[in-house]
C-alpha positions in Angstrom: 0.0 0.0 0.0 1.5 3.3 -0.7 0.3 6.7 0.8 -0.4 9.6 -1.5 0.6 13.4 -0.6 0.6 16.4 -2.5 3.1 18.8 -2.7 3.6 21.6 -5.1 0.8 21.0 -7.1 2.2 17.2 -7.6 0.5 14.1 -6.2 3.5 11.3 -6.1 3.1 7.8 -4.8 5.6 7.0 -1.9 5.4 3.0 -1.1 4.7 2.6 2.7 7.9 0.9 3.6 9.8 3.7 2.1 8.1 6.3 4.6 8.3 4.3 7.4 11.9 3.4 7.0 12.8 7.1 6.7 10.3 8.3 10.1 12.2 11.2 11.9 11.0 11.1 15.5 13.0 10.3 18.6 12.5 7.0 18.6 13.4 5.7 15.3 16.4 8.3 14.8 19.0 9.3 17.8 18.7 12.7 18.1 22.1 14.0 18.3 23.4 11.9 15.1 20.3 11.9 13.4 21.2 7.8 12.6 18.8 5.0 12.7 18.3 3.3 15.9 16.5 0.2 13.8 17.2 -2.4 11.8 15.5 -3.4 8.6 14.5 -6.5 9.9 12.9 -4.8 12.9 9.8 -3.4 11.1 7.3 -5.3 10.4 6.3 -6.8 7.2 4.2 -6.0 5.5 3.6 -2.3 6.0 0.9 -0.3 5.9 -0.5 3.2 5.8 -3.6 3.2 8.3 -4.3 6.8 8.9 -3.0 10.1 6.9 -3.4 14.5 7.7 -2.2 16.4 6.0 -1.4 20.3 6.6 0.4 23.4 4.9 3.9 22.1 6.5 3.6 18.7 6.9 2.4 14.9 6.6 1.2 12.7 9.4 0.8 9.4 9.0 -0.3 6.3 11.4 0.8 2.9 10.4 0.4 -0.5 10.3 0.0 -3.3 11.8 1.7 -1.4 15.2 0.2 2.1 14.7 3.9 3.7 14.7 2.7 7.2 14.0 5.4 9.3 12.0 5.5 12.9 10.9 7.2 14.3 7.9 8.1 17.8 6.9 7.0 18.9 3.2 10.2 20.4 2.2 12.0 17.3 3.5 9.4 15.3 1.7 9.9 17.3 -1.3 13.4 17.0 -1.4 14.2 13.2 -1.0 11.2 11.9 -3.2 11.8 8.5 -4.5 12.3 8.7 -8.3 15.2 11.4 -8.1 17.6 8.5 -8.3 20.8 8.1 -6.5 23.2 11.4 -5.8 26.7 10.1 -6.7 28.2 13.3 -7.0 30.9 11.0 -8.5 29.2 10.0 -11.6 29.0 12.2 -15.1 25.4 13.7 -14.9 26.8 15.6 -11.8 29.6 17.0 -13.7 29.9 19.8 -15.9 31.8 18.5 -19.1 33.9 20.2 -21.6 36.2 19.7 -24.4 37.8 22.6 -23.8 37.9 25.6 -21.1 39.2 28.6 -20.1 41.2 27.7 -16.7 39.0 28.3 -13.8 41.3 30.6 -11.8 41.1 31.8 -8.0 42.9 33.1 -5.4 44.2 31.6 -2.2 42.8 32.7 0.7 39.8 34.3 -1.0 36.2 32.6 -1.0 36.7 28.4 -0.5 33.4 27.5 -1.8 33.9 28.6 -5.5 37.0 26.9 -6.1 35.9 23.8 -4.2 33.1 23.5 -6.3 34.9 24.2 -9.5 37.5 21.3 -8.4 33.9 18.9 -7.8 31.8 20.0 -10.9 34.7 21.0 -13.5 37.2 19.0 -12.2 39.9 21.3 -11.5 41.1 24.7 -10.0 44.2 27.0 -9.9 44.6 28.8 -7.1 46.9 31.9 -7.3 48.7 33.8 -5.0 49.6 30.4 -2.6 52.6 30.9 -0.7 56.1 30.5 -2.7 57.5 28.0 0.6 58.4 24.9 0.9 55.3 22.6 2.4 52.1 25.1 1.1 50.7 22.5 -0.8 49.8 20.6 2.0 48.0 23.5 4.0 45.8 23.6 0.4 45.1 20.0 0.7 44.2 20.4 4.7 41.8 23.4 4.2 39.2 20.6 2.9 40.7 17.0 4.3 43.9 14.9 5.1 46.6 14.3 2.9 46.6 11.1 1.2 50.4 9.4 1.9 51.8 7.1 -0.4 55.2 5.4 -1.1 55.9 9.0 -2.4 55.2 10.3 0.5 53.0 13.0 2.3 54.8 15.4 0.1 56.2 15.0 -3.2 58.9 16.5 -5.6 58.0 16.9 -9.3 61.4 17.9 -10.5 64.6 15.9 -12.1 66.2 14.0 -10.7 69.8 11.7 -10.7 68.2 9.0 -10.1 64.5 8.9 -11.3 61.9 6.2 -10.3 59.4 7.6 -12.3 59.2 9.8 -15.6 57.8 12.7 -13.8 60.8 13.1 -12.2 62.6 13.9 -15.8 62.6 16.5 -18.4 61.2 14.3 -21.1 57.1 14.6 -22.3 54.8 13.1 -20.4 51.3 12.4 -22.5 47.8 12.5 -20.8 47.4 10.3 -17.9 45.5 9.6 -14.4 48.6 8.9 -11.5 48.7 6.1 -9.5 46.3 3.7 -11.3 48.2 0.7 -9.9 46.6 1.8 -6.3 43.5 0.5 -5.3 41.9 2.6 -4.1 43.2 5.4 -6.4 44.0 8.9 -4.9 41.0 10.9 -6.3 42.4 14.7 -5.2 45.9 15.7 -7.0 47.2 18.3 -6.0 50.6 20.3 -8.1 51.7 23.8 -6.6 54.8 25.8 -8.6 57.6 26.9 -6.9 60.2 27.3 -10.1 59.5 27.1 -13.5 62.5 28.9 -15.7 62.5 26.5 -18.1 61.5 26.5 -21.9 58.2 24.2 -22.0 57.0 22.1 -19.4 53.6 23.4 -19.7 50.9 21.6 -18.2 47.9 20.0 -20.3 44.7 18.8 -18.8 41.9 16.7 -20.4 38.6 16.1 -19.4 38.3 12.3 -19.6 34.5 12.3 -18.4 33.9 14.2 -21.8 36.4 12.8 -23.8 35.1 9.1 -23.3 31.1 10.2 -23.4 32.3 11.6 -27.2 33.9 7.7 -27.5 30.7 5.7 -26.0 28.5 8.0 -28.9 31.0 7.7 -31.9 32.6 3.8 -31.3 30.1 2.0 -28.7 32.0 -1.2 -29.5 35.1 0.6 -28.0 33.4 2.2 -25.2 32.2 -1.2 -24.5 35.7 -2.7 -24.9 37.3 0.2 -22.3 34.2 -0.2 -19.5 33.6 -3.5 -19.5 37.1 -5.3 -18.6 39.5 -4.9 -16.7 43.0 -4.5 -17.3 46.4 -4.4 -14.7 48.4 -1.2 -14.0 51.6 -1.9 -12.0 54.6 0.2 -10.1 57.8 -1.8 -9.0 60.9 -0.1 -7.4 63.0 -0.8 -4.8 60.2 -0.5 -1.8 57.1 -1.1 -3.7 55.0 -3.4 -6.0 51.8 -1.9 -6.9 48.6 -3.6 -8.6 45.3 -3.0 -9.1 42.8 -4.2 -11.8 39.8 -1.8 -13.1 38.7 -0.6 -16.6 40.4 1.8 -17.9 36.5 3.7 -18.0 34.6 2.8 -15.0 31.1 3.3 -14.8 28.2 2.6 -12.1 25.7 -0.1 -12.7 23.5 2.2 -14.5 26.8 2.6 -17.2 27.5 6.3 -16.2 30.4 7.0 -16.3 32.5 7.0 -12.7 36.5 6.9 -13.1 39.1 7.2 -15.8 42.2 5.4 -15.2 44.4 6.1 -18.4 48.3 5.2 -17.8 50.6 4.1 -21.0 53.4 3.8 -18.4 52.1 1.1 -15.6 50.2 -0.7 -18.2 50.8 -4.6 -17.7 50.6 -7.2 -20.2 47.6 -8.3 -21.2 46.7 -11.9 -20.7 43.4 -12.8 -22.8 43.0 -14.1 -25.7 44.2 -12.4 -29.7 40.7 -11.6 -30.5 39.9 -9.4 -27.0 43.5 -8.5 -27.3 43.3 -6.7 -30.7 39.8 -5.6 -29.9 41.1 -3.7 -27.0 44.2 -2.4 -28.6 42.0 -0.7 -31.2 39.3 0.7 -28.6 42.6 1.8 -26.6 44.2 3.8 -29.6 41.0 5.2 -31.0 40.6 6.7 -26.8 44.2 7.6 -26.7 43.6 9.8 -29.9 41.1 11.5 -28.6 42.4 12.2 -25.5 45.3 13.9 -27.9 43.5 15.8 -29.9 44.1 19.6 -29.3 40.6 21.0 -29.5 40.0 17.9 -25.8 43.2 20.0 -24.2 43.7 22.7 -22.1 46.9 24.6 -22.2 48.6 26.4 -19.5 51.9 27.6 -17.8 52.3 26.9 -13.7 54.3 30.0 -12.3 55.2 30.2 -9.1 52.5 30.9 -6.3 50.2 28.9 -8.8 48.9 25.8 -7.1 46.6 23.1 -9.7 43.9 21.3 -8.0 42.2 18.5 -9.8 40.1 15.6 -9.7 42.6 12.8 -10.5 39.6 10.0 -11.2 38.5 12.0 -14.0 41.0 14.7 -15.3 44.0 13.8 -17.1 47.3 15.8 -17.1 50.5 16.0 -18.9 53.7 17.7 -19.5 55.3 19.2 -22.3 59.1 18.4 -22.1 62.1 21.0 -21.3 65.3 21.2 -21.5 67.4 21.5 -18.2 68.1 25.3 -18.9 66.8 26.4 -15.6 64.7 25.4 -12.2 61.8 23.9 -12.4 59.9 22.3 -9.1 56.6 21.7 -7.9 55.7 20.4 -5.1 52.5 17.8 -5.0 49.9 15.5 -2.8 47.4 13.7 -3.0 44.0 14.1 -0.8 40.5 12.3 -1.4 37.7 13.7 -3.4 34.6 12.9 -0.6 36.7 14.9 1.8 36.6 17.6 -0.5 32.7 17.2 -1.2 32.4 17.1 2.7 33.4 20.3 2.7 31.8 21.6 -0.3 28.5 20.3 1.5 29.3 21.7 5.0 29.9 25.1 3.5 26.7 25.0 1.4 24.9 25.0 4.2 25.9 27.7 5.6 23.6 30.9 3.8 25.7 33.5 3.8 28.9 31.7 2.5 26.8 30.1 -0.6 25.5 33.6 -0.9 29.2 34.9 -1.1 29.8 32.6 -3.7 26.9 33.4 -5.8 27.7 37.0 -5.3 31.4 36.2 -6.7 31.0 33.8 -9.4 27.2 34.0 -11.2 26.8 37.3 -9.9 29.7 38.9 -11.7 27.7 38.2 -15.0 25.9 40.7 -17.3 22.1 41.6 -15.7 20.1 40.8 -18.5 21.4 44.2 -21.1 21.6 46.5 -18.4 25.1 48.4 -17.7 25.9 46.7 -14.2 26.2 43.1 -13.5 23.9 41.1 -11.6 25.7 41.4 -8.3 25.9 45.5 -8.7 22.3 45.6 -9.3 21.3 43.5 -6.1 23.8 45.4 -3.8 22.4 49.0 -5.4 19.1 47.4 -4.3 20.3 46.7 -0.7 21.9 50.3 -0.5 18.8 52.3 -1.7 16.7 50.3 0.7 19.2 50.7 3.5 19.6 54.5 2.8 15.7 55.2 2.8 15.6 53.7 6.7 13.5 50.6 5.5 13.9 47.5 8.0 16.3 44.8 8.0 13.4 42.2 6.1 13.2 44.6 3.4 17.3 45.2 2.8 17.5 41.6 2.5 14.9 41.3 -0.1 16.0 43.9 -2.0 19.6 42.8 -1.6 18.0 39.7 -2.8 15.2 40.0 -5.1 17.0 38.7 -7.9 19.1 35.7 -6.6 17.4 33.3 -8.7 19.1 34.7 -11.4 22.3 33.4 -10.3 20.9 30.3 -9.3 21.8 26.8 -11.6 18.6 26.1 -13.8 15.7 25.0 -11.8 12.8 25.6 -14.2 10.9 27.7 -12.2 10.4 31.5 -13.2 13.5 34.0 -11.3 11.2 35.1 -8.6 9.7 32.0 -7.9 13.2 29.8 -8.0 14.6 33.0 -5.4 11.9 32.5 -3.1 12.3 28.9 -3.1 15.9 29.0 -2.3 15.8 31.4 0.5 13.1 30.0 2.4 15.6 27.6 3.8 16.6 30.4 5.8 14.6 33.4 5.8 10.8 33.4 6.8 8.2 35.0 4.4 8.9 38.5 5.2 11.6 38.1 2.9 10.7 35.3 0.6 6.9 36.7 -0.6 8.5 40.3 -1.6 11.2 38.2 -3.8 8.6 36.1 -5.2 6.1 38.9 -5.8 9.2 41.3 -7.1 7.9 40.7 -10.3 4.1 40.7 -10.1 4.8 44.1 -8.3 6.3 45.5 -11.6 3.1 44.7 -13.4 1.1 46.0 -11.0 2.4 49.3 -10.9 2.9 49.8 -15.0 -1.0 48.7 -14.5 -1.8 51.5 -11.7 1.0 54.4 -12.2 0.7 55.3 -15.4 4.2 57.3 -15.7 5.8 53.8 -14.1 5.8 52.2 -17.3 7.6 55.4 -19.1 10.4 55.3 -16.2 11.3 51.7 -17.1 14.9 51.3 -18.8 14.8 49.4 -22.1 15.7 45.9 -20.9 13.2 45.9 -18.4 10.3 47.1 -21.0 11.8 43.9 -22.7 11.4 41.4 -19.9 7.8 43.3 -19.0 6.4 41.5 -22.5 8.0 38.1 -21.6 6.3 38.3 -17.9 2.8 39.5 -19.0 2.8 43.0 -19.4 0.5 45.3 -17.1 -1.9 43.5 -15.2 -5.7 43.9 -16.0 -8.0 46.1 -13.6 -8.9 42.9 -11.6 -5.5 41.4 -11.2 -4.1 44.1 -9.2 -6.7 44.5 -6.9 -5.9 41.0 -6.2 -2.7 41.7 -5.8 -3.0 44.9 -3.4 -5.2 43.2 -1.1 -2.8 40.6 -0.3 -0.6 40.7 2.9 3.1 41.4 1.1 1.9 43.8 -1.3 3.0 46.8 -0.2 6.6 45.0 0.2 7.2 43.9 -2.8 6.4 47.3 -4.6 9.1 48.7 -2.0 11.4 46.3 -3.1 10.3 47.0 -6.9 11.0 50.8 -6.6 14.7 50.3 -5.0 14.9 47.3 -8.0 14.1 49.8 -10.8 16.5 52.5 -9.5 19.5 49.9 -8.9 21.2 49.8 -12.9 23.4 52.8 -12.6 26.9 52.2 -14.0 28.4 55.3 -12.0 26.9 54.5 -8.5 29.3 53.2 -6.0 27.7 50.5 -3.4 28.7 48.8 -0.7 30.1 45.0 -0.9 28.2 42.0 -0.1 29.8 41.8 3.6 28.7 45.3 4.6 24.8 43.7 4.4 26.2 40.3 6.1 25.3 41.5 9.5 21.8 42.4 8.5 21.5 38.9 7.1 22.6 37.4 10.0 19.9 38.9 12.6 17.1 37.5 10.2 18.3 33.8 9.3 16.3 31.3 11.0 17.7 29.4 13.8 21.0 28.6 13.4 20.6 29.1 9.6 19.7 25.8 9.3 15.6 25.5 7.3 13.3 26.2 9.7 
């Protein structure tokens, strides 16, 4: 039996056992871990849904046979519906894929989430400005896990030398690879930071492998098929170590997304099948390997000292032109693990105003939609006219954010609606309902003012025809009489006058503290 609940407009059938598994009260969760304190095998079987009520915030449901009674939270509801499939943020369809980029570029000691993120979605980051001192790289690695050791070490030298266990350690050209594919399991975090580099080449080439084998699985599936589906032996052998692991050189989850690259010409052992999987693979390996080489899959770029590269070594691949030994070069690397660095990522997501920072830095610094400011100028001009005309802390905050679900990734909700959605995690609807009726308040006031419409700049006559236009004679009585009205048109006038190029305004951090005495408890949804 399954138990039916509406949210959003959206009826979805959750089976009985899932909701009963996943109760949140004291007694099936401990409430300072929030873990489980049952077992599978301690509920009953079958389950059943005896009694449901339902209210604006929640669900409450009785079941049976031992009339457990459980209560469950809309948004939470909303949020982890079945159907929405597993979140590996491992796998492809959480990545951002590209054949070729401009090298995401921050700097050290500057937000951590945008970089972080780039690292997870992209697969790499170059931090600038890290100190030019022996050791740094490890503090990088530490500011979102542990270092990884390895025979190597905690700390490695990429620089030649007299006596080299590995070609990394030379001048000569290294071609597009994953390190370490003989370890099981791989490091996943790689991290390379420049101290020298006065030499002629020994520029550094990345390659996104996620996107370089989705382009092989769509033009050869025989060879995609060939490289996922078996395994093959990488191996390292010095003095201290023998190293082995088996794994496809493209892994992919059960559902055949794609999960790890591990591409190494130089650990690759002989292969023991038989001359028909032999040359099959051969020719899947060569037709990947060429176009993993091809220049327009590469991304170019010189390390100079203070530069530290950050990438995700199950998925990007990196090379080296060669150099001649004309002058000092020497980076220092580690290795760290890529769930530590999603840890983080997720710890500092959930904290509003540092994910607001970042929006404010990165998708904020884009164009706002033809006007002359960008998206984060208009939203602080907002805030500041708001602040500077003695409205109240609510309204500052929506007006310094009336138009975050602009910056927001693609939802496919309308701006003001997406906004609204977003911030109610934190915010109650004193801030939320004037961001979600910013809009409606603009066509209600070309539809009552008549010289509102002729104050309008060009872009926003533009976007009035794609939300409506002016609302009829009926519509904005509607809209007057309701309770966040005469907000929203507050937040509408600051909105209208917040595009000017020449006006200075003050940064994100001055409205912080204003944020920070309306968040909901702890900051955490309410």
């Amino acid at each position: 039996m399954t138990c039916l609940y509406k949210v959003e407009e959206e009826r979805m059938d959750l089976p009985a056992v899932w909701l009963r598994d996943n109760c949140r009260c004291a007694k099936c969760r401990d409430p300072r871990t929030g873990q489980k304190l049952f077992g599978i095998t301690d509920l009953p079987d079958p389950i059943t849904v005896t009694d449901r009520v339902e209210d604006e915030f929640a669900v409450h449901l009785v079941f049976g046979p031992d009339g457990h009674r459980s209560t469950f939270d809309r948004a939470w509801l909303h949020e982890n519906q079945p159907g929405r499939g597993e979140q590996d943020f491992r796998v492809e369809s959480a990545k951002d894929l590209w054949p070729s980029i401009d090298p995401p570029v921050f700097t050290w000691g500057g937000p951590e989430l945008p970089w972080l993120e780039s690292v997870l979605c992209r697969g790499f980051a170059v931090l600038s400005e890290v100190p030019v001192e022996p050791g740094a790289v490890l503090r990088v690695a530490e500011s979102f896990g542990y270092v990884r050791e390895t025979n190597y070490g905690r700390l490695f030298h990429v620089r030649v030398e007299a006596e080299p266990n590995n070609l990394a350690f030379t001048g000569l050209p290294i071609s597009p690879h994953t390190d370490n594919p003989y370890r099981d399991p791989v490091p996943t975090v790689q991290l390379l930071h420049c101290l020298e580099n006065a030499v002629e080449g020994g520029e550094t080439t990345l390659v996104d492998g996620f996107h370089a084998a989705a382009v092989l699985r769509e033009r050869d599936p025989a060879a995609f098929r060939a490289l996922s589906g078996t395994p093959v032996t990488f191996e390292f052998a010095d003095r201290d170590a023998v190293l082995r692991a088996s794994r496809p050189l493209i892994g992919v989850d059960p559902r055949g997304r794609i999960r790890e690259i591990r591409f190494n010409n130089r650990s690759l052992r002989p292969l023991g099948w038989s001359a028909e999987e032999i040359t099959e693979f051969y020719r899947a390996y060569r037709v990947f390997a060429e176009l993993l080489a091809e220049p327009a899959h590469q991304v170019r770029m010189r390390l100079n000292p203070g530069d530290c590269l950050v990438f995700d070594n199950t998925r990007v691949l990196h090379a080296r032109t060669g150099f001649a030994d004309t002058g000092r070069r020497h980076l220092e690397g580690c290795y760290a693990d890529l769930d530590s660095l999603a840890s983080r990522v997720e710890v500092l997501r959930r904290e509003p105003l540092v994910a607001l920072s970042a929006l404010f830095a990165g998708a904020g610094a884009q164009d706002y939609l033809g006007e002359e400011v960008t998206q984060a100028e208009h939203m602080l001009q907002a805030a500041a006219r708001a602040e500077a005309a003695g409205a109240p802390d609510h309204l500052v905050a929506a007006a310094l954010l009336h138009d975050i679900g602009h910056v927001l990734p693609e939802t496919g909700q309308h701006h003001d609606e997406a906004g609204a959605a977003w911030l109610a995690r934190w915010f109650g609807p004193e801030v939320t309902e004037p961001v979600r009726l910013h809009v409606a308040a603009k066509r209600y006031l070309c539809a009552v003012e008549p010289d509102y419409f002729g104050r309008l700049s060009a872009a926003s006559v533009h976007t009035l025809s794609l939300q409506g236009g002016p609302m009829t004679a009926e519509q904005a009585g509607e809209f007057a009489a309701g309770p966040h009205a005469a907000d929203a048109v507050a937040v509408r006038r600051w909105d209208e006058a917040a595009k000017d190029p020449a006006l200075a305004s003050p940064p994100l951090e001055h409205f912080l503290p204003v944020l920070r005495r309306i968040l909901k408890h702890a900051g955490r949804p309410g």
